[in-house]
Steps between C-alpha positions, in 0.01 A plus 500: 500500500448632185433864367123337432424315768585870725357679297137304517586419899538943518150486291346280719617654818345836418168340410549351840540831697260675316249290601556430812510889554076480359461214720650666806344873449121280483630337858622787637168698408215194589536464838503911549154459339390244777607725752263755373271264486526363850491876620189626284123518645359608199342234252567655178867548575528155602290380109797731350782348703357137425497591112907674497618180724338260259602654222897598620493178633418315144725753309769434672458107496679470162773677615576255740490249317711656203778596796475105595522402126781722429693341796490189381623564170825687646574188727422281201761673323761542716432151556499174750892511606464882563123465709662238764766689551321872541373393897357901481291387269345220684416734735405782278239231342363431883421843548348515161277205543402739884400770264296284302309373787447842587339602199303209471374607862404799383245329271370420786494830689344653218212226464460528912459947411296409220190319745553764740677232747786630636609489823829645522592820626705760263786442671454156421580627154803739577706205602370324264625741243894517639549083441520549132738780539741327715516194299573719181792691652646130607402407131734745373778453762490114346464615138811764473736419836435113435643434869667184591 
């Protein structure tokens, strides 16, 4: 590989991380907001939850789909011979495509908050929360070990 190609590859990768990083600090916040939300009684905590987990929520979107964006263009240039044979990677990319069911999910929470439908109990939302921090630790296991 050339001194170009790394050095663009090096670029790309720290785009990558750094958003991912926004991405994951939105995720890691949201669903703490639902269990506050699940737990309140009070009406006008509930209107100022519904207004941060809309808003977090849409902030963060980009973010996600800058990390996803980002990742593409790293395996695009490492390239097709180096993708089929990185088998972390297919896996890495399955846990990815988990997180982005997730957040799209959470579009969904927060519309369910938002007509005052929920029916799930806070600690609904505390397990809720850990899934996205489990799959990032094996993320990063994949990403820098690169097992089998």
């Amino acid at each position: 590989m050339d001194t170009f190609l790394i050095n663009n590859i090096l670029w790309l990768k720290a785009f990558h991380v750094f958003f991912m990083v926004a991405w994951f600090a939105g995720i890691f916040y949201l669903p703490r907001l639902f269990v506050n939300h699940a737990e309140t009684k009070s009406t006008d905590v509930a209107q100022q939850l519904k207004g941060m987990e809309k808003r977090l929520l849409y902030f963060i979107t980009p973010f996600a789909i800058f990390t996803l964006v980002m990742g593409l263009a790293i395996i695009h240039a490492y390239g097709y011979d180096w993708f089929v044979a990185a088998k972390w990677l297919h896996i890495k990319l399955s846990l990815v495509a988990v997180l982005f069911v997730y957040h799209g999910y959470c579009f969904k929470l927060v519309k369910t908050f938002a007509q005052d439908k929920n029916t799930r109990s806070a600690r609904f939302y505390r397990i809720f929360n850990e899934l996205p921090v489990l799959i990032l630790l094996a993320v990063i296991i994949l990403a820098y070990v690169k097992p089998g």
